[in-house]
Backbone as JSON, one array per atom type, in Angstrom:
{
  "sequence": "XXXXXXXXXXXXXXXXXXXXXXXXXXXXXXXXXXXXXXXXXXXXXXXXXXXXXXXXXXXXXXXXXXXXXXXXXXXXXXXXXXXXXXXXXXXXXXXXXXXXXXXXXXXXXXXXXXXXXXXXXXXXXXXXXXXXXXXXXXXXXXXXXXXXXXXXXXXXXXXXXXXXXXXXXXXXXXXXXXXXXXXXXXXXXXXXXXXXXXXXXXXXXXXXXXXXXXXXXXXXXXXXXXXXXXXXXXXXXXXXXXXXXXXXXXX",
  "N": [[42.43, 36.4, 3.11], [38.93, 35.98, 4.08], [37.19, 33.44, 5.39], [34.32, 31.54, 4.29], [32.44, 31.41, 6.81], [33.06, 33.26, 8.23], [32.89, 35.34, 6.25], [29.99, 35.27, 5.92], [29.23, 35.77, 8.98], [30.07, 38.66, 8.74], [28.19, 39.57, 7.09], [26.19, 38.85, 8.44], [26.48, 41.35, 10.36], [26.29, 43.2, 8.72], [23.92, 43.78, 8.01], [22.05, 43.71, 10.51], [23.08, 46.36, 11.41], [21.71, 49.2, 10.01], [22.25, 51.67, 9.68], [24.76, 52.26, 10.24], [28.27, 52.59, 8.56], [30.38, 50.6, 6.88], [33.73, 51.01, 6.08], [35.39, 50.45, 2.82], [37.91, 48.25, 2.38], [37.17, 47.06, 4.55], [35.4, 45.11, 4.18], [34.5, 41.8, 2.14], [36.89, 40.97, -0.45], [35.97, 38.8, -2.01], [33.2, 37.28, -3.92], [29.69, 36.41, -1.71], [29.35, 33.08, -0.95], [26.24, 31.47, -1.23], [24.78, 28.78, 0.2], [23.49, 25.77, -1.51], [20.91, 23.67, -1.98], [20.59, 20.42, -0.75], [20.2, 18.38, -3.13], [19.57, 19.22, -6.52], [17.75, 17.63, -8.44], [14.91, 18.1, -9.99], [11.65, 18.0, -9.26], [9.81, 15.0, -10.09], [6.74, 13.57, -12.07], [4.5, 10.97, -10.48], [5.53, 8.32, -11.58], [3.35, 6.07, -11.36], [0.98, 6.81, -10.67], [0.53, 8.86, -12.73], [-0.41, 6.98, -14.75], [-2.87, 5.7, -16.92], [-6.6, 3.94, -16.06], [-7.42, 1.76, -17.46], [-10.85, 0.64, -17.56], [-12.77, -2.38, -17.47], [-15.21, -3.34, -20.31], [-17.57, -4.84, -18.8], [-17.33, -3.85, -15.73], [-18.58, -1.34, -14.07], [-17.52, 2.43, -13.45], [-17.8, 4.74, -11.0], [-18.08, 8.11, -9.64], [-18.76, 9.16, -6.25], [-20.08, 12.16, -5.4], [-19.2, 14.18, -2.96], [-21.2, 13.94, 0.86], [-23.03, 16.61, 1.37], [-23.36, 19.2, 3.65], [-24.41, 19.28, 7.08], [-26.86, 21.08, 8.76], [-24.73, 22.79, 9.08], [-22.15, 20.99, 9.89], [-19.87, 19.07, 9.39], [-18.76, 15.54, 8.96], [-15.31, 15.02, 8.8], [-13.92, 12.88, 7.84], [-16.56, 11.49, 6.7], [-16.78, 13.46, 4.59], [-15.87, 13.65, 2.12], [-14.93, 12.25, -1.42], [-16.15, 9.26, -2.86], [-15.67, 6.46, -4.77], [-17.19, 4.34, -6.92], [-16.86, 1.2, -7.56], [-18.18, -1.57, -9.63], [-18.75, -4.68, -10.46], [-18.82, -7.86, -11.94], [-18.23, -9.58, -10.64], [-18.81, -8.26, -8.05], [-19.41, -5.2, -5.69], [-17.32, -2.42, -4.68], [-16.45, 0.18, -2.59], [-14.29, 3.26, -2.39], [-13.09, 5.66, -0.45], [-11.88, 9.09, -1.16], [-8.71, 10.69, -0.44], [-8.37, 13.92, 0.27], [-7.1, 15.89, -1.27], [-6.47, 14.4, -4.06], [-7.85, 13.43, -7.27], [-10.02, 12.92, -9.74], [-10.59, 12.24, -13.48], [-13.11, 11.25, -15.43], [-13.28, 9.44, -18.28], [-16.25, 8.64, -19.96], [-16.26, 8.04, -22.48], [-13.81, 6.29, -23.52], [-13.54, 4.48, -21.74], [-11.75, 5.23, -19.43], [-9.8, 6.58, -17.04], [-8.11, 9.13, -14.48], [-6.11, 9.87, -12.57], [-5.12, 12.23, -10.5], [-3.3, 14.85, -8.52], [-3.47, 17.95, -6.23], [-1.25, 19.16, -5.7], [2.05, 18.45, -6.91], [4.4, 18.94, -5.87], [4.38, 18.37, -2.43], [5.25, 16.34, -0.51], [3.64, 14.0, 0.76], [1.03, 14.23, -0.84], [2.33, 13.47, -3.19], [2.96, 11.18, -2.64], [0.49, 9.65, -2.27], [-0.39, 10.13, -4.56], [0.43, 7.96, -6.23], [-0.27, 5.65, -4.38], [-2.8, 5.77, -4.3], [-3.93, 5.51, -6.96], [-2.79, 2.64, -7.57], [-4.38, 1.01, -5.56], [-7.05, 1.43, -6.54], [-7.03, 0.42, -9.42], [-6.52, -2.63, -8.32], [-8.86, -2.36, -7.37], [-10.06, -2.99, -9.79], [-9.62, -5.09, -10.87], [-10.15, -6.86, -8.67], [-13.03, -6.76, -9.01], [-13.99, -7.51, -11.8], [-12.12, -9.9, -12.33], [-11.53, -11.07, -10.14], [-9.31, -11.92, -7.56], [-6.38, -13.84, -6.59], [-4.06, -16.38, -4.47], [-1.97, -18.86, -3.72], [-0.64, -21.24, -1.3], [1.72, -22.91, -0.65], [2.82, -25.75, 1.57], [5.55, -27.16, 2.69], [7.32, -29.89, 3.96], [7.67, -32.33, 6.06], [5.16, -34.15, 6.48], [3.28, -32.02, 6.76], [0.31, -30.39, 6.45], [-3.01, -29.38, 5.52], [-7.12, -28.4, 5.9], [-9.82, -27.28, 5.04], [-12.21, -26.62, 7.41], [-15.64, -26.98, 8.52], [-16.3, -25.89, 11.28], [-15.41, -25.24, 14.45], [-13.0, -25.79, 17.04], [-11.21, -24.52, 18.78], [-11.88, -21.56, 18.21], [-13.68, -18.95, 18.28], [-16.93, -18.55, 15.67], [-17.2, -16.15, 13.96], [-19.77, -15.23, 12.27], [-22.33, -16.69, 10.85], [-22.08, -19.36, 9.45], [-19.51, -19.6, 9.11], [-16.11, -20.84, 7.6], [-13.14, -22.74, 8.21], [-9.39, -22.1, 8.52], [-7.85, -25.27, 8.47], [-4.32, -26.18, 9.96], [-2.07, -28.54, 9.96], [1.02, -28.29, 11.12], [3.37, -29.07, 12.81], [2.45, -28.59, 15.14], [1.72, -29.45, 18.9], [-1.34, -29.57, 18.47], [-3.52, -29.07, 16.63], [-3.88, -25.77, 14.11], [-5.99, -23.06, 13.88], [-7.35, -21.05, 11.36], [-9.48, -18.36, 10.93], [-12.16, -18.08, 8.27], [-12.36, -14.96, 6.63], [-15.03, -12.91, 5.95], [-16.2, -12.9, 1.89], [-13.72, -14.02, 0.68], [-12.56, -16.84, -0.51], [-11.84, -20.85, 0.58], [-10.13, -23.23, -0.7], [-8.53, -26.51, -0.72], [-7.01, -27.95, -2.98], [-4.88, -29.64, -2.92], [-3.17, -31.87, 0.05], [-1.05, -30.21, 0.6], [-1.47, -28.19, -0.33], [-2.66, -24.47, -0.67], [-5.56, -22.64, -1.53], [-6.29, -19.37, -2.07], [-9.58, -17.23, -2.68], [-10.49, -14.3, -3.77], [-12.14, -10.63, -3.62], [-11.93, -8.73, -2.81], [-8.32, -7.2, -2.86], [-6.22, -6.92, -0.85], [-7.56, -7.97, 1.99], [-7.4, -10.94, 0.98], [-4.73, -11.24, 1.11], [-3.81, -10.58, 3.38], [-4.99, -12.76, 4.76], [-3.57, -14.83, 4.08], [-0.77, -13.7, 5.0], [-1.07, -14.42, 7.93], [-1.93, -16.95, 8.02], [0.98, -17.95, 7.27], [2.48, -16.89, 9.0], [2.64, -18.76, 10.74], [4.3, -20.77, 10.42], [6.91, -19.81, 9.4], [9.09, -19.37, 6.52], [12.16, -21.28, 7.04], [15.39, -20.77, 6.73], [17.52, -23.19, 6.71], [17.28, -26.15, 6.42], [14.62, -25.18, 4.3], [12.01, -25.53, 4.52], [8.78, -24.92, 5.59], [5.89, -22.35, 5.27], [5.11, -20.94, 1.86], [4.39, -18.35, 0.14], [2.5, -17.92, -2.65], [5.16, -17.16, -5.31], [7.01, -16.89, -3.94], [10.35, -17.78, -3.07], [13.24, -19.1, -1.13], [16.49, -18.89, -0.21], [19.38, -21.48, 0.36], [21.09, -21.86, 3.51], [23.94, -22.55, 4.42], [24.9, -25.67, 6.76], [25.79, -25.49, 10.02], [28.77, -26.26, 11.29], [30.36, -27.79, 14.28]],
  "CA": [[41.11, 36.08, 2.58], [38.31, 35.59, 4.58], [36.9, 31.97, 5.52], [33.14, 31.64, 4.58], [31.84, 31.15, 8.06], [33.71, 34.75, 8.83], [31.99, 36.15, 5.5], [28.34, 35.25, 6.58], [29.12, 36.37, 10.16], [30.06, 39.67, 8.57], [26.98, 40.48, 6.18], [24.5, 39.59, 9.18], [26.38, 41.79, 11.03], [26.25, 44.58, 8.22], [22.55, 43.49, 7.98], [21.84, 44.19, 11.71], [23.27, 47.63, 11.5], [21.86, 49.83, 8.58], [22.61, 53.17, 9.75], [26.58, 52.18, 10.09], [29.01, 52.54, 7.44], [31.63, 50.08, 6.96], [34.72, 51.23, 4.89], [34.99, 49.28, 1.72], [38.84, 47.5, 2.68], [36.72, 45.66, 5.69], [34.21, 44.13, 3.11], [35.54, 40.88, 1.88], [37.12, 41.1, -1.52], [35.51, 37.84, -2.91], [31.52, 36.93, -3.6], [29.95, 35.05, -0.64], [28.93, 31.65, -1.53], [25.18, 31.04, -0.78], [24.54, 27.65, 0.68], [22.17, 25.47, -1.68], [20.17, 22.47, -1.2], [21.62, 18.69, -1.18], [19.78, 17.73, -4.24], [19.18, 19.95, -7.49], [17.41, 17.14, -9.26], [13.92, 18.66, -10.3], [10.45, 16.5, -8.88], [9.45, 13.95, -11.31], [5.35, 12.77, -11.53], [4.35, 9.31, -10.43], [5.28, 6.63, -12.81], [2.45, 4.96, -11.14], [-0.16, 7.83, -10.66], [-0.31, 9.46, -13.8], [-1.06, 6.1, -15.9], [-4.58, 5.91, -16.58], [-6.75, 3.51, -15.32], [-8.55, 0.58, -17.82], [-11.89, 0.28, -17.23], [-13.6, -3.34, -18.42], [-16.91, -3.13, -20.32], [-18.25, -5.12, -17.44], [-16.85, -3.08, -14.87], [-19.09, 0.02, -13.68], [-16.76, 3.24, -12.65], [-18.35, 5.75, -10.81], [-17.6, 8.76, -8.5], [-19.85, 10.18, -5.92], [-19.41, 13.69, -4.97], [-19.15, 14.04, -1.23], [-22.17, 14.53, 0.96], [-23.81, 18.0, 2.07], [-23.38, 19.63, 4.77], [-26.17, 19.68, 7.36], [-26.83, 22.11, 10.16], [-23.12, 23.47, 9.41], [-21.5, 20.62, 10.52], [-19.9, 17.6, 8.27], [-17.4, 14.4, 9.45], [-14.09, 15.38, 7.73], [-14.34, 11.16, 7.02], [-17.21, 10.9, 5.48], [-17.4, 14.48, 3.53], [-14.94, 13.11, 0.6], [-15.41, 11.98, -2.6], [-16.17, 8.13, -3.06], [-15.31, 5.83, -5.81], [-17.88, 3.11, -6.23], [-16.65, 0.21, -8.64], [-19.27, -2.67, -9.61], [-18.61, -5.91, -11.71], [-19.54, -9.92, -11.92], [-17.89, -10.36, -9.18], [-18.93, -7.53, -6.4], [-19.36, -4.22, -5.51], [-16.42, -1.87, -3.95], [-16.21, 1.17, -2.54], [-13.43, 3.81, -1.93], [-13.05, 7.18, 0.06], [-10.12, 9.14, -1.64], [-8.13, 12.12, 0.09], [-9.15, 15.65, -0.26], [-6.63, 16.65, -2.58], [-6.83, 13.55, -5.51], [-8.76, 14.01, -8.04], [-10.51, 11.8, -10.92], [-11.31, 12.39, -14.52], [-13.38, 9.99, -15.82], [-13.47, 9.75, -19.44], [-16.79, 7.34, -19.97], [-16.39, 7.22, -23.61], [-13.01, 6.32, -23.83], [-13.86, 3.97, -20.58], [-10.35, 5.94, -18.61], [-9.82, 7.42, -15.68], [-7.21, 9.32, -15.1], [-6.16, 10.21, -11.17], [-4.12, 13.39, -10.21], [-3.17, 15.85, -7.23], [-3.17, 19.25, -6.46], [0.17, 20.3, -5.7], [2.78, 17.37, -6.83], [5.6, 19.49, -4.95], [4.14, 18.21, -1.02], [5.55, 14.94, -0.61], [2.34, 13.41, 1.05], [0.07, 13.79, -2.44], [2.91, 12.64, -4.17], [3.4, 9.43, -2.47], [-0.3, 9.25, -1.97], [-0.91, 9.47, -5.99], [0.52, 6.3, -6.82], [-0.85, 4.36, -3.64], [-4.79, 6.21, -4.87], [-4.34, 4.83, -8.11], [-2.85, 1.28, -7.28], [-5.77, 0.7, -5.1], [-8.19, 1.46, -7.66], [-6.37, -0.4, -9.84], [-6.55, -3.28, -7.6], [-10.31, -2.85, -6.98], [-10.96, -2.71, -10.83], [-8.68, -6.05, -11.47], [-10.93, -7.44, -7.99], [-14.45, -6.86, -9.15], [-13.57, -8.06, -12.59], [-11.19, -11.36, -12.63], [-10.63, -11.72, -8.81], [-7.62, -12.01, -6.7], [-6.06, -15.54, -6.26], [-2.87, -16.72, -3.64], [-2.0, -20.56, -3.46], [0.07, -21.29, -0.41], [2.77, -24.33, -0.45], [3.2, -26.27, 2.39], [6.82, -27.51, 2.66], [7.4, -29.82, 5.06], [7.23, -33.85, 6.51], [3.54, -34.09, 7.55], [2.7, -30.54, 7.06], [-1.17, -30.33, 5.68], [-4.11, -28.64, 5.59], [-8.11, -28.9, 5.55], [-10.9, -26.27, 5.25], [-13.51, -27.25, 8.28], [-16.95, -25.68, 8.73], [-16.1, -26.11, 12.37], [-13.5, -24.6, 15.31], [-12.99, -26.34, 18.79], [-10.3, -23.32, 19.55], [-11.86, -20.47, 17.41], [-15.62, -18.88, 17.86], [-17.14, -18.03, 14.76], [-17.61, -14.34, 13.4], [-20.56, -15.01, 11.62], [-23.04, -17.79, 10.65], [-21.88, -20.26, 8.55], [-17.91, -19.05, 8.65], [-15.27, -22.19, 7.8], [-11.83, -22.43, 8.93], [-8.47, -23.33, 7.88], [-6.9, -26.14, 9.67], [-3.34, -26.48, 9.28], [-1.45, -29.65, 10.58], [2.6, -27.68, 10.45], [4.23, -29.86, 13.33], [2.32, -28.01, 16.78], [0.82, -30.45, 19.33], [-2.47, -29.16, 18.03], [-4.15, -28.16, 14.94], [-3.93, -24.55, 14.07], [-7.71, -23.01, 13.18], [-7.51, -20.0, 10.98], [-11.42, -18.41, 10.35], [-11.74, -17.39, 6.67], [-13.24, -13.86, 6.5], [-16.3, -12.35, 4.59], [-15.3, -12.49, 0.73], [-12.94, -14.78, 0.5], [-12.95, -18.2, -0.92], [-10.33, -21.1, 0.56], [-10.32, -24.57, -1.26], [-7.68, -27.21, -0.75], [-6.93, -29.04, -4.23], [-3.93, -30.96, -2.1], [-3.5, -31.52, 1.55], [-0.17, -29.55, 0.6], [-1.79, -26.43, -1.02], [-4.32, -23.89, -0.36], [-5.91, -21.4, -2.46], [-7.51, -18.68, -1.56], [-9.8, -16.36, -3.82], [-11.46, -12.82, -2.97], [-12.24, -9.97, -4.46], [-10.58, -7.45, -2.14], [-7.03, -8.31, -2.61], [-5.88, -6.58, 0.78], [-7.79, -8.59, 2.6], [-6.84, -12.01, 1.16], [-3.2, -11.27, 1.4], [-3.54, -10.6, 4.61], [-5.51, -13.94, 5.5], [-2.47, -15.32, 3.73], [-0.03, -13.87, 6.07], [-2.31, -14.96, 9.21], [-1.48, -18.17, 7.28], [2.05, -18.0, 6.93], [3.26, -16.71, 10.26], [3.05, -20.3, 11.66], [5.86, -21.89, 9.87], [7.79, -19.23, 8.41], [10.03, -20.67, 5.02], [13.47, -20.87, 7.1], [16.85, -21.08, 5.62], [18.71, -24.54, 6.28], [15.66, -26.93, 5.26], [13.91, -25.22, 3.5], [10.46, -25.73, 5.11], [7.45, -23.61, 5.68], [4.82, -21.77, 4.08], [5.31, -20.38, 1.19], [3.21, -17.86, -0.24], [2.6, -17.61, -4.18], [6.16, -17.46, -5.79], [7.71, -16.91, -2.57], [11.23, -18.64, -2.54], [14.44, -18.81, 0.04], [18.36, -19.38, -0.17], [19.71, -22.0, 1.43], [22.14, -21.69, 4.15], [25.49, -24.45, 4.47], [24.7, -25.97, 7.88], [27.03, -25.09, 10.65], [29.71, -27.92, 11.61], [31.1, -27.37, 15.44]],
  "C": [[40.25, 35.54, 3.71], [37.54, 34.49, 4.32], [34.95, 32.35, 5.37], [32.29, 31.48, 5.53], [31.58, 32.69, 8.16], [32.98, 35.75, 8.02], [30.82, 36.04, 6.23], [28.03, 35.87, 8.16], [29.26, 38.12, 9.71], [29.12, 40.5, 7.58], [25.94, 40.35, 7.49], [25.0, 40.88, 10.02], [26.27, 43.25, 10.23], [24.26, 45.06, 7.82], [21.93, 43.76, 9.07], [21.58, 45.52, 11.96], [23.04, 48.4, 10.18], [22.5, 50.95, 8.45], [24.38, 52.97, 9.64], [26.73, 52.08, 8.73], [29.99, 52.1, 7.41], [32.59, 50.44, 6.05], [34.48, 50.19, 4.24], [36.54, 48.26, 1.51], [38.27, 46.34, 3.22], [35.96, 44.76, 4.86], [35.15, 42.95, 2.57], [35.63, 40.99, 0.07], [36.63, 39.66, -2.68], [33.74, 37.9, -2.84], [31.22, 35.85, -2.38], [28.95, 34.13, -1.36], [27.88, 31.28, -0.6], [25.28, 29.2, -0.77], [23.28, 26.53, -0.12], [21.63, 24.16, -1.41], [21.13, 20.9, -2.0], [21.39, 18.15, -2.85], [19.35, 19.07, -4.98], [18.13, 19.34, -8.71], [15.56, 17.92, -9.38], [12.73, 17.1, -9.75], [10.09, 16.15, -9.98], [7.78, 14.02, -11.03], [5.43, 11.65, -11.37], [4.59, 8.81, -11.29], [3.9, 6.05, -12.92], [1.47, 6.01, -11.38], [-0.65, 7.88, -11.59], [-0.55, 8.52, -15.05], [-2.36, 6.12, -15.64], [-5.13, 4.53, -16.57], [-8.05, 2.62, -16.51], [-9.91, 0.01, -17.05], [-12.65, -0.93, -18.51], [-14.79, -3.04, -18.9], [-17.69, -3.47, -19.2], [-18.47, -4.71, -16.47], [-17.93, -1.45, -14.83], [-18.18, 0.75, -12.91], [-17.67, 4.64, -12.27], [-17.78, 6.75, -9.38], [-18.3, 9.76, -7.91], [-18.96, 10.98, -5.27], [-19.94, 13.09, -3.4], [-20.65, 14.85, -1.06], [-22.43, 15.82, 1.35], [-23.76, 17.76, 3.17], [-24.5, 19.51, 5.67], [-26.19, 20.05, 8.93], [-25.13, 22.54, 10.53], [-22.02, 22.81, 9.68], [-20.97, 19.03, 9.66], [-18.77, 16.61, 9.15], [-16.18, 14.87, 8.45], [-13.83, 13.76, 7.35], [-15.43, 11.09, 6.23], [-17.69, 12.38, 4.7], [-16.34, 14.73, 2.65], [-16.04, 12.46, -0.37], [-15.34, 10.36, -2.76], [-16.13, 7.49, -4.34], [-15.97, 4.7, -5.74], [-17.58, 2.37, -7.85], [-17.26, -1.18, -8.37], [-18.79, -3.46, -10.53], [-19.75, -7.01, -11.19], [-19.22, -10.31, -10.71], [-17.97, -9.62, -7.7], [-18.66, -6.45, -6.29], [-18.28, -3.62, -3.76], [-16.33, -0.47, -3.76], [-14.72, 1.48, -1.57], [-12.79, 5.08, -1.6], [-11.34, 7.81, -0.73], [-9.72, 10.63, -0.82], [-8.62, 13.23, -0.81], [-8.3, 16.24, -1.41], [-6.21, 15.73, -3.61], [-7.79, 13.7, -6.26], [-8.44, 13.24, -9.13], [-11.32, 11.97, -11.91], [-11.45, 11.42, -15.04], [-14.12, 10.04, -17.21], [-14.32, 8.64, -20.12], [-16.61, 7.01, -21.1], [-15.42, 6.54, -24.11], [-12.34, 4.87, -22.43], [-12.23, 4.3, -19.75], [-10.42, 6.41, -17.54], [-8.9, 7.59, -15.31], [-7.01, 9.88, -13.39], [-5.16, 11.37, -11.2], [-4.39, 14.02, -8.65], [-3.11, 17.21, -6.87], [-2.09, 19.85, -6.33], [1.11, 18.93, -5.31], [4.05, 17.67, -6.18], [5.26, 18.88, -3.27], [4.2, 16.79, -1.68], [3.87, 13.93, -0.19], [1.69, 13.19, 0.01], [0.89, 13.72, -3.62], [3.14, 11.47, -4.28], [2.03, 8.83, -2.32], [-1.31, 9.27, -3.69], [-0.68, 8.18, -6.09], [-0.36, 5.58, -6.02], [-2.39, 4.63, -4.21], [-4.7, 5.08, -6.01], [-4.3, 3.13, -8.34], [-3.92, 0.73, -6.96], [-6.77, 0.57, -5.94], [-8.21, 0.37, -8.8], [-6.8, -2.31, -9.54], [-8.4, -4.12, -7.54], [-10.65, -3.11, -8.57], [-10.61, -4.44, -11.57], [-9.98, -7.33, -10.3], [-12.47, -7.79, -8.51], [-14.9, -7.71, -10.75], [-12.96, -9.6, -12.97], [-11.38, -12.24, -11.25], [-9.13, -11.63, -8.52], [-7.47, -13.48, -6.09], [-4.55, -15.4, -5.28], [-3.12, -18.1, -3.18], [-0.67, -20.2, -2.68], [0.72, -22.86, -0.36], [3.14, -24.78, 1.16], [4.06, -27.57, 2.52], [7.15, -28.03, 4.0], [6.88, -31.13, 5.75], [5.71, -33.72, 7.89], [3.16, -32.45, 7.75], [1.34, -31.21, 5.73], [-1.74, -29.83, 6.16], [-5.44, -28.95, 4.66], [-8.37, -27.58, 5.94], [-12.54, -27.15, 5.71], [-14.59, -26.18, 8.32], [-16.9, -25.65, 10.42], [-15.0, -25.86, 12.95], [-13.88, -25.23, 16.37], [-12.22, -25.04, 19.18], [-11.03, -22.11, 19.11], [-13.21, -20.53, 17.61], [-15.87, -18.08, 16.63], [-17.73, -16.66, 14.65], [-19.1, -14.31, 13.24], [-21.12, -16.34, 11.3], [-22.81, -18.51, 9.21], [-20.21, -20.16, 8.01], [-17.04, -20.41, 8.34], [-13.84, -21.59, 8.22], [-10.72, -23.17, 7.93], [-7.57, -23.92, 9.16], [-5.77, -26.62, 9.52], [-2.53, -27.58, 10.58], [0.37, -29.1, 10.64], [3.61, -27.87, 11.86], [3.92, -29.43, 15.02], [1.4, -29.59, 17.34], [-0.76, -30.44, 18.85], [-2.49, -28.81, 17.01], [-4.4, -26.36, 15.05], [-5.52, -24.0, 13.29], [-7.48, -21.63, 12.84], [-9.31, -19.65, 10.72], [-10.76, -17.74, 9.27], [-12.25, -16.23, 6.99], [-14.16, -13.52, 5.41], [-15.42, -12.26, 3.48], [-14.21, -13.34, 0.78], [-12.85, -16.44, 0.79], [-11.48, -19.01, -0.72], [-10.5, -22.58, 0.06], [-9.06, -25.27, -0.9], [-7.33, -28.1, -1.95], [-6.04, -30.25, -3.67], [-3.95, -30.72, -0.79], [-2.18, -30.71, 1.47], [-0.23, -27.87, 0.36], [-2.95, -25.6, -0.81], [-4.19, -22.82, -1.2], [-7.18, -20.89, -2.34], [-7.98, -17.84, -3.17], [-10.93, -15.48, -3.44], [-11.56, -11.93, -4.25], [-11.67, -8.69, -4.2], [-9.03, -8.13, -2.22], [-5.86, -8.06, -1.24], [-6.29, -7.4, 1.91], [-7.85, -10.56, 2.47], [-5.69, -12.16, 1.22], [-2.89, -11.09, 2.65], [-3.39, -12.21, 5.48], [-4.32, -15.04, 4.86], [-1.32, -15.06, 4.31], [-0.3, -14.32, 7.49], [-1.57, -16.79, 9.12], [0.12, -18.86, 7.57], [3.02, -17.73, 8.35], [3.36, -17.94, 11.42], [4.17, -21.1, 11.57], [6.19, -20.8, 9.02], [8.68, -20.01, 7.68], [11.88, -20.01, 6.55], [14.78, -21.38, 6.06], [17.39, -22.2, 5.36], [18.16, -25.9, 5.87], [14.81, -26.78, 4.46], [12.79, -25.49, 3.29], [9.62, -24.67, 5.56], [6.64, -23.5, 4.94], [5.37, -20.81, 3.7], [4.18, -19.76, 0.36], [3.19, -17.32, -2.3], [4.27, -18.02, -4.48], [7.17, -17.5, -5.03], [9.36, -18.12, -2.47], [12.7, -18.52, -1.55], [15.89, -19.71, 0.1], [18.94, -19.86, 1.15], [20.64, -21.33, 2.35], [22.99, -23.12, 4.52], [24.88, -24.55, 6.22], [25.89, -25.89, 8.74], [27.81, -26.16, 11.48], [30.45, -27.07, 12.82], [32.35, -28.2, 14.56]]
}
C-alpha cells in the first residue's frame, strides 16, 4: 500500500503528463486523502457588532455621507462616512472604515452597524471595535465618563494646581495634577481639553470627560508613577483595579 506522501507525488505526476498512459496496477488501490483545513468550525457574527445601538432622546445620531470629489482628486481620510453624535454634554465626531455600514432607524431611535464581507478577518474584528466606539461616544455625550484613582500609600497625595514649575502649559487656562507618591519632587500631570479632575480626598482623584479614550488614558499617564506592586500593596490604583499579594521572601 502506498504511503500518502507517495500517492500525491503520483497524481501530480499523472497530472504533469496527460498524453501518457499509466496501466491501472500502478494506480494506487485506495482513495487519496485530500488535506483539509485545521478548523471546520463555521464564522460566527460579532456578539458585539451586530447588537444595535440605543439612542437617548437627548442624544442626536447622525451620519454624514462622505464629501465630493473635486477636480478628480479626494483624501482617502477624509472621503468616508462620518458619524456626528450631539448631547448635554458635547458634540463628537467619528470617521468609520470604508466597508461598515449604518442603518439608522430614527423612529425606533436604533442603529444598527454591519460589514460587507464578515468572512475577511479585518471587518470582522473591526465590527465590534466600530460599534463599541460609538457606543462609547453615545454613553459620553449623554451621562459622561468617570475614573476615580486610589492612592495607596504612607504620604502618597494629590492636588489639582492651575500652575506647573516643571510643565508648560498647552493652552490658556490648563490645570495640573500634582501628585506627592514618594519622588524628591512633585510630579505635574497637565489635564487635557475635556476632561474634568477634582480631588474630593488628598487620597483620590476623579476624573470626568466625555471622550472616554482620552480620560483613560490621562489615567494611565497617572498611574505609571507608582504602579500597584505585589508585596505592599501600594500604588495607584485605577477604578476597581486590585492586586494579589505576594509572601515576602525570607533569605
Amino acid at each position: 500500500m502506498l504511503s500518502t506522501a507517495r500517492s500525491k507525488g503520483l497524481e501530480r505526476a499523472i497530472a504533469s503528463a496527460p498524453s501518457a498512459s499509466i496501466p491501472a496496477f500502478l494506480l494506487p488501490a485506495f482513495p487519496i486523502a485530500h488535506s483539509r483545513a485545521f478548523s471546520s468550525t463555521p464564522l460566527c457574527a460579532s456578539q458585539i457588532g451586530r447588537a444595535p445601538l440605543s439612542i437617548p432622546p437627548e442624544v442626536k445620531f447622525e451620519v454624514l455621507p462622505a464629501p465630493l470629489k473635486k477636480n478628480g482628486w479626494a483624501n482617502p481620510l477624509a472621503s468616508r462616512e462620518t458619524v456626528q453624535i450631539e448631547g448635554p454634554l458635547g458634540k463628537m465626531f467619528m470617521a468609520l472604515p470604508p466597508f461598515v455600514k449604518i442603518e439608522h432607524d430614527v423612529a425606533a431611535r436604533k442603529a444598527y452597524v454591519s460589514v460587507e464581507d464578515r468572512e475577511i478577518a479585518k471587518q470582522r474584528a473591526m465590527w465590534g471595535t466600530t460599534r463599541a466606539y460609538l457606543h462609547n461616544h453615545i454613553l459620553g455625550v449623554s451621562e459622561g465618563h468617570t475614573a476615580i484613582l486610589r492612592l495607596v500609600g504612607v504620604g502618597y497625595r494629590a492636588t489639582v494646581e492651575n500652575t506647573a514649575t516643571t510643565v508648560i502649559p498647552e493652552f490658556d487656562g490648563q490645570q495640573f495634577i500634582s501628585l506627592k507618591v514618594g519622588y524628591s519632587h512633585p510630579i505635574e500631570i497637565p489635564i487635557p481639553k475635556g476632561v474634568k479632575a477634582s480631588v474630593p480626598q488628598p487620597t483620590r482623584i476623579l476624573l470626568e470627560g466625555v471622550e472616554k479614550e482620552v480620560l483613560l488614558s490621562l489615567a494611565a499617564q497617572v498611574r505609571k508613577w507608582r504602579r500597584p506592586e505585589p508585596y505592599k500593596g501600594k500604588g495607584i490604583f485605577v477604578n476597581g483595579e486590585t492586586i494579589k499579594l505576594k509572601a515576602k521572601k525570607i533569605k
